[in-house]
C-alpha positions, -999 to +999 in steps of 0.1 A: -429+224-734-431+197-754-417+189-791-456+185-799-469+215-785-472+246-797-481+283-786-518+278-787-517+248-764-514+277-736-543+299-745-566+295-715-602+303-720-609+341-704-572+341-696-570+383-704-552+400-679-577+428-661-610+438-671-620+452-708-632+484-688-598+490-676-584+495-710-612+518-722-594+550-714-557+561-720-546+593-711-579+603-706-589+595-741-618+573-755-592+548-774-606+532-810-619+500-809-593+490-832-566+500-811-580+486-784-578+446-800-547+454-810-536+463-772-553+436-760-535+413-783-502+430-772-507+420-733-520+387-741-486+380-766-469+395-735-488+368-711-482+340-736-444+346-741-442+345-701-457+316-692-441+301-721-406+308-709-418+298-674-433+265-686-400+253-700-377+254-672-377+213-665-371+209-701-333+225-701-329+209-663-307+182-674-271+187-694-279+152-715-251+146-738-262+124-766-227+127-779-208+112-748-193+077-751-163+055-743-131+071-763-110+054-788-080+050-762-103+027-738-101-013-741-123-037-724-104-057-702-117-093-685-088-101-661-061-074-646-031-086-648-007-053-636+035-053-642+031-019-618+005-014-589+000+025-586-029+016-556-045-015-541-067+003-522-061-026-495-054-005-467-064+029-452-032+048-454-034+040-493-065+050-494-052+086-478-029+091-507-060+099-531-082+134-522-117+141-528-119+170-553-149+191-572-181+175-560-169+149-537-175+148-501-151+122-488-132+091-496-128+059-475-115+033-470-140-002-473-137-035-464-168-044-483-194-030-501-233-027-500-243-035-537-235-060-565-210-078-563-211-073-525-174-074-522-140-056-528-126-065-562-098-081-550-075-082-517-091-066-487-103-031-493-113-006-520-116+035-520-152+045-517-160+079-525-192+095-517-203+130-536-216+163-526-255+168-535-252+177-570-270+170-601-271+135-619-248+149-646-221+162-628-185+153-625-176+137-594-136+139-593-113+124-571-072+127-571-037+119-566-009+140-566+029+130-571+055+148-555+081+123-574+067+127-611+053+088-615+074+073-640+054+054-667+075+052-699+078+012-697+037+011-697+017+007-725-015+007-704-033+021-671-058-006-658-085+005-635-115-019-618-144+004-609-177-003-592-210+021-588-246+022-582-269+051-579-302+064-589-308+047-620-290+017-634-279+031-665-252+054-688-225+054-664-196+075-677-156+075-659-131+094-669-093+095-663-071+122-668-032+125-665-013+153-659+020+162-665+023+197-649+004+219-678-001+186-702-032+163-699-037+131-713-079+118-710-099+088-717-136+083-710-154+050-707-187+038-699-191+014-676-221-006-658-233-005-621-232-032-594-207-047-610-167-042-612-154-031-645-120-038-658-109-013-685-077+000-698-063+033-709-041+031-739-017+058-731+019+048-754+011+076-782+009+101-747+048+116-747+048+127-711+040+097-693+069+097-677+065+126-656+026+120-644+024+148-617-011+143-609-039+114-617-076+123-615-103+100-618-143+118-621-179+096-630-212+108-637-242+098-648-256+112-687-291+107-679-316+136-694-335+151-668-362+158-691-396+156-680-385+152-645-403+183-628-383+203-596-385+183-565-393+150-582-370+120-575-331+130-586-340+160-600-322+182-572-294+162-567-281+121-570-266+101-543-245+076-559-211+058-542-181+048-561-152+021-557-120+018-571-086+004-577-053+014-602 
Protein backbone atom coordinates (compact mmCIF):
# COMPACT_ATOMS: atom_id res chain seq x y z
CA UNK A 1 0.00 0.00 0.00
CA UNK A 2 1.07 3.12 -0.58
CA UNK A 3 2.35 5.96 1.93
CA UNK A 4 -0.75 7.98 0.32
CA UNK A 5 -3.32 5.55 0.68
CA UNK A 6 -5.38 4.80 3.24
CA UNK A 7 -8.07 2.12 4.43
CA UNK A 8 -10.92 3.56 2.48
CA UNK A 9 -8.94 3.43 -0.81
CA UNK A 10 -10.00 -0.48 -0.62
CA UNK A 11 -13.71 -0.18 -0.12
CA UNK A 12 -15.22 -1.61 -3.25
CA UNK A 13 -18.61 -0.71 -4.15
CA UNK A 14 -21.14 -3.90 -3.18
CA UNK A 15 -18.01 -5.59 -1.92
CA UNK A 16 -20.14 -7.40 1.30
CA UNK A 17 -19.33 -10.77 1.61
CA UNK A 18 -22.79 -13.06 1.11
CA UNK A 19 -26.18 -11.86 0.75
CA UNK A 20 -28.14 -9.53 3.52
CA UNK A 21 -30.66 -12.59 3.62
CA UNK A 22 -28.02 -14.83 4.87
CA UNK A 23 -27.45 -12.77 7.97
CA UNK A 24 -31.18 -12.41 8.89
CA UNK A 25 -31.33 -15.31 11.13
CA UNK A 26 -28.93 -16.51 13.98
CA UNK A 27 -29.67 -19.36 15.96
CA UNK A 28 -32.85 -19.39 14.70
CA UNK A 29 -33.57 -15.92 15.86
CA UNK A 30 -34.94 -12.82 14.06
CA UNK A 31 -31.58 -10.61 14.86
CA UNK A 32 -32.22 -6.52 15.49
CA UNK A 33 -31.61 -4.49 12.79
CA UNK A 34 -29.02 -2.81 14.90
CA UNK A 35 -27.12 -5.82 15.47
CA UNK A 36 -27.34 -6.71 12.26
CA UNK A 37 -25.19 -3.28 10.85
CA UNK A 38 -23.06 -3.82 13.48
CA UNK A 39 -22.26 -7.61 12.13
CA UNK A 40 -22.14 -6.52 8.92
CA UNK A 41 -19.57 -3.91 9.77
CA UNK A 42 -17.65 -6.64 11.67
CA UNK A 43 -17.20 -9.00 8.37
CA UNK A 44 -16.53 -6.09 6.21
CA UNK A 45 -13.53 -4.76 8.91
CA UNK A 46 -12.61 -8.48 8.76
CA UNK A 47 -12.54 -8.26 4.70
CA UNK A 48 -10.76 -4.96 4.74
CA UNK A 49 -7.99 -5.98 7.21
CA UNK A 50 -7.40 -9.11 4.79
CA UNK A 51 -6.96 -7.68 1.72
CA UNK A 52 -5.08 -5.09 3.40
CA UNK A 53 -2.51 -7.40 4.69
CA UNK A 54 -2.58 -9.15 1.35
CA UNK A 55 -2.18 -5.95 -0.73
CA UNK A 56 1.10 -5.13 0.95
CA UNK A 57 3.23 -8.00 0.45
CA UNK A 58 5.50 -6.25 -2.61
CA UNK A 59 5.97 -3.40 -0.30
CA UNK A 60 8.22 -5.36 2.43
CA UNK A 61 9.82 -7.53 -0.69
CA UNK A 62 12.96 -5.72 -0.64
CA UNK A 63 15.50 -5.52 2.60
CA UNK A 64 16.53 -1.73 1.36
CA UNK A 65 18.99 -0.40 3.74
CA UNK A 66 19.03 3.36 3.65
CA UNK A 67 21.69 3.23 6.33
CA UNK A 68 24.39 1.10 4.33
CA UNK A 69 27.50 2.95 3.02
CA UNK A 70 31.25 2.69 2.59
CA UNK A 71 32.88 2.41 6.29
CA UNK A 72 35.29 4.76 7.86
CA UNK A 73 38.33 2.06 7.36
CA UNK A 74 37.81 2.14 3.34
CA UNK A 75 40.15 4.57 1.18
CA UNK A 76 39.78 5.28 -2.50
CA UNK A 77 42.62 4.16 -4.19
CA UNK A 78 43.61 5.26 -8.06
CA UNK A 79 46.73 2.98 -8.71
CA UNK A 80 47.65 -0.41 -6.70
CA UNK A 81 50.82 -0.48 -5.88
CA UNK A 82 51.13 -3.91 -3.52
CA UNK A 83 54.58 -4.63 -1.07
CA UNK A 84 52.61 -8.30 -0.77
CA UNK A 85 50.41 -10.06 -3.45
CA UNK A 86 47.87 -12.39 -1.42
CA UNK A 87 46.28 -13.35 -5.20
CA UNK A 88 46.72 -12.38 -8.87
CA UNK A 89 44.11 -14.23 -10.01
CA UNK A 90 46.40 -14.82 -13.16
CA UNK A 91 46.15 -18.37 -13.31
CA UNK A 92 43.56 -21.16 -12.61
CA UNK A 93 45.23 -23.04 -9.74
CA UNK A 94 45.14 -19.49 -7.89
CA UNK A 95 41.99 -19.10 -8.64
CA UNK A 96 41.28 -22.71 -6.84
CA UNK A 97 42.65 -21.44 -3.67
CA UNK A 98 39.40 -19.15 -3.11
CA UNK A 99 35.73 -21.20 -2.50
CA UNK A 100 32.41 -20.16 -3.41
CA UNK A 101 30.45 -19.77 -0.08
CA UNK A 102 26.61 -18.65 0.94
CA UNK A 103 24.94 -17.75 -2.27
CA UNK A 104 27.55 -18.39 -4.78
CA UNK A 105 27.39 -21.04 -7.37
CA UNK A 106 30.93 -21.23 -8.65
CA UNK A 107 34.12 -19.36 -9.15
CA UNK A 108 36.38 -19.31 -12.29
CA UNK A 109 38.99 -18.60 -13.66
CA UNK A 110 38.71 -15.60 -16.81
CA UNK A 111 40.89 -14.55 -19.26
CA UNK A 112 38.56 -11.73 -20.12
CA UNK A 113 35.49 -10.40 -19.34
CA UNK A 114 32.08 -9.48 -21.00
CA UNK A 115 31.33 -5.89 -19.73
CA UNK A 116 33.11 -2.54 -19.09
CA UNK A 117 36.16 -2.38 -19.14
CA UNK A 118 36.21 -5.54 -21.27
CA UNK A 119 39.38 -6.78 -19.80
CA UNK A 120 41.13 -8.29 -16.68
CA UNK A 121 42.56 -5.54 -14.45
CA UNK A 122 45.81 -6.46 -14.89
CA UNK A 123 48.08 -9.58 -15.89
CA UNK A 124 46.13 -12.32 -17.55
CA UNK A 125 43.23 -13.50 -15.53
CA UNK A 126 40.75 -12.57 -12.83
CA UNK A 127 38.24 -14.77 -10.39
CA UNK A 128 34.76 -14.63 -11.67
CA UNK A 129 32.16 -15.62 -9.47
CA UNK A 130 28.73 -16.27 -10.51
CA UNK A 131 25.76 -16.43 -7.59
CA UNK A 132 22.96 -18.75 -6.84
CA UNK A 133 19.34 -17.19 -7.80
CA UNK A 134 18.76 -15.12 -4.92
CA UNK A 135 17.36 -11.76 -4.18
CA UNK A 136 19.06 -8.33 -5.31
CA UNK A 137 19.93 -7.72 -1.69
CA UNK A 138 21.65 -10.63 -0.74
CA UNK A 139 25.19 -11.36 0.29
CA UNK A 140 27.06 -13.10 -2.25
CA UNK A 141 30.37 -14.42 -0.34
CA UNK A 142 33.25 -15.92 -1.58
CA UNK A 143 36.48 -17.22 0.56
CA UNK A 144 39.91 -18.25 1.38
CA UNK A 145 41.08 -20.20 4.06
CA UNK A 146 44.78 -20.35 5.49
CA UNK A 147 46.11 -23.27 6.82
CA UNK A 148 49.46 -21.18 7.76
CA UNK A 149 47.82 -18.09 9.65
CA UNK A 150 48.67 -15.17 6.82
CA UNK A 151 50.96 -13.01 8.46
CA UNK A 152 50.12 -9.34 8.00
CA UNK A 153 51.69 -7.33 10.89
CA UNK A 154 54.12 -5.29 8.40
CA UNK A 155 50.75 -4.08 6.37
CA UNK A 156 49.08 -1.11 6.91
CA UNK A 157 46.59 -1.81 4.13
CA UNK A 158 44.60 -4.60 2.10
CA UNK A 159 44.07 -3.45 -1.62
CA UNK A 160 41.49 -5.08 -3.65
CA UNK A 161 40.41 -4.21 -7.57
CA UNK A 162 36.88 -5.36 -8.11
CA UNK A 163 34.63 -5.38 -11.14
CA UNK A 164 30.58 -6.07 -11.46
CA UNK A 165 27.58 -5.54 -13.44
CA UNK A 166 24.12 -6.79 -12.99
CA UNK A 167 20.54 -5.82 -13.04
CA UNK A 168 20.75 -2.31 -12.47
CA UNK A 169 23.66 0.00 -12.56
CA UNK A 170 23.58 1.28 -9.25
CA UNK A 171 24.34 0.97 -5.17
CA UNK A 172 26.82 -1.59 -5.34
CA UNK A 173 28.06 -2.65 -1.89
CA UNK A 174 31.56 -5.20 -1.11
CA UNK A 175 32.51 -6.13 1.83
CA UNK A 176 35.65 -7.78 3.40
CA UNK A 177 35.95 -9.52 6.40
CA UNK A 178 39.14 -11.04 8.17
CA UNK A 179 39.26 -13.60 10.48
CA UNK A 180 41.47 -14.60 12.99
CA UNK A 181 39.98 -17.94 14.27
CA UNK A 182 36.90 -16.34 16.54
CA UNK A 183 38.04 -12.46 15.75
CA UNK A 184 36.72 -10.50 12.71
CA UNK A 185 37.90 -7.48 11.37
CA UNK A 186 35.18 -5.80 8.37
CA UNK A 187 35.08 -3.06 6.02
CA UNK A 188 32.28 -2.17 3.50
CA UNK A 189 32.60 -0.11 0.45
CA UNK A 190 30.55 0.89 -2.37
CA UNK A 191 31.76 0.61 -5.54
CA UNK A 192 30.49 1.16 -9.29
CA UNK A 193 29.81 -1.42 -12.08
CA UNK A 194 31.59 -1.98 -15.44
CA UNK A 195 34.30 -0.61 -14.22
CA UNK A 196 37.37 -1.85 -11.77
CA UNK A 197 37.58 -0.32 -8.49
CA UNK A 198 40.67 0.15 -6.54
CA UNK A 199 40.00 0.52 -2.74
CA UNK A 200 41.82 -0.16 0.43
CA UNK A 201 41.12 -1.60 3.82
CA UNK A 202 42.73 0.30 6.63
CA UNK A 203 43.44 -2.58 8.88
CA UNK A 204 46.74 -1.22 11.47
CA UNK A 205 44.27 -0.40 14.51
CA UNK A 206 43.10 -4.47 13.83
CA UNK A 207 45.57 -6.46 16.54
CA UNK A 208 45.26 -9.83 14.97
CA UNK A 209 46.41 -9.29 11.61
CA UNK A 210 48.94 -11.36 12.01
CA UNK A 211 47.25 -14.54 12.36
CA UNK A 212 44.40 -14.02 9.39
CA UNK A 213 42.96 -17.68 9.27
CA UNK A 214 40.40 -16.92 6.82
CA UNK A 215 39.59 -13.93 4.15
CA UNK A 216 35.98 -13.50 2.86
CA UNK A 217 34.95 -11.22 0.40
CA UNK A 218 30.62 -10.86 -0.24
CA UNK A 219 28.73 -7.95 -2.64
CA UNK A 220 25.29 -7.08 -3.07
CA UNK A 221 23.20 -4.84 -4.48
CA UNK A 222 20.97 -2.26 -1.79
CA UNK A 223 18.33 -1.62 -4.21
CA UNK A 224 14.51 -1.31 -2.68
CA UNK A 225 12.32 -3.67 -4.25
CA UNK A 226 9.54 -1.58 -3.69
CA UNK A 227 6.90 -1.33 -6.09
CA UNK A 228 8.29 -4.15 -8.03
CA UNK A 229 5.33 -6.67 -8.03
CA UNK A 230 6.18 -10.80 -7.79
CA UNK A 231 7.42 -12.04 -11.08
CA UNK A 232 8.31 -8.69 -12.47
CA UNK A 233 12.01 -8.15 -13.70
CA UNK A 234 14.58 -8.95 -10.59
CA UNK A 235 12.07 -9.33 -8.26
CA UNK A 236 12.66 -13.21 -7.77
CA UNK A 237 16.14 -13.23 -7.96
CA UNK A 238 19.39 -11.06 -9.76
CA UNK A 239 21.95 -12.52 -11.98
CA UNK A 240 25.00 -10.46 -11.53
CA UNK A 241 28.94 -11.65 -12.08
CA UNK A 242 31.82 -10.51 -10.16
CA UNK A 243 35.68 -10.07 -10.67
CA UNK A 244 38.44 -9.77 -8.40
CA UNK A 245 41.97 -9.47 -7.37
CA UNK A 246 43.92 -9.06 -3.59
Amino acid sequence: MKNNQSLNDFLLPNAIVGKESNFLLLSGKTTPLRFLLHFKELLLLIFILVLFSVSTIPVFAGAYDEDLKTTDNIMDASMIYPSKVINDFNSAENVATWQAGENSKEINYVTSIANGPNSVYEGSGALEQTPELVKVYEWRTIYREFDTPLNLSDHNYLALAANSWGWQPVDYFIKVTLHSNQDSYEGIAQINSDQWNTFLLDMKDWGNRDAITKIEISYMQNFDLEGIEPGGPGYDHWMVNFKLII
